[in-house]
C-alpha positions, 0 to 999 in steps of 0.5 A: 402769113404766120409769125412762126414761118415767115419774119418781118425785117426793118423795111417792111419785107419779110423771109423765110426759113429754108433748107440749107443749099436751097435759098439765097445763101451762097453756100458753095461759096462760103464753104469754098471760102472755108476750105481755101482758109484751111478750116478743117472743123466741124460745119453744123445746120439749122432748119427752121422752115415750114416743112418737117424739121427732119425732113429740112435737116436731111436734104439740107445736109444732103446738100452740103455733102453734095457741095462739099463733094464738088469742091 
């Protein structure tokens, strides 16, 4: 495994980065959770996976407008 794709945690296990809305973060239900508060802010993205970061951060955010549409 390569240091620069996958990370070790305390107990011995390892993850790794992934495009937004397509790994284990609940992220309808966070996005639920700020629109049920009221936040009406900016929601920002991050990809550091193995694939082309653009190509991470397009279908991440693909993924958000599609979640965000169905809330």
């Amino acid at each position: 495994m390569s240091s620069e794709l996958h990370l070790i945690r305390r107990g011995c296990n390892y993850f790794a980065g992934t495009v937004v809305g397509e790994g284990d973060i609940p992220v309808k239900k966070c996005l639920q959770i700020l629109k049920k508060a009221g936040y009406d802010g900016i929601v920002s993205l991050e990809y550091e996976g193995a694939e082309d970061c653009l190509t991470g951060i397009a279908r991440g955010l693909a993924n958000v407008r599609k979640i965000l549409a169905e809330i």
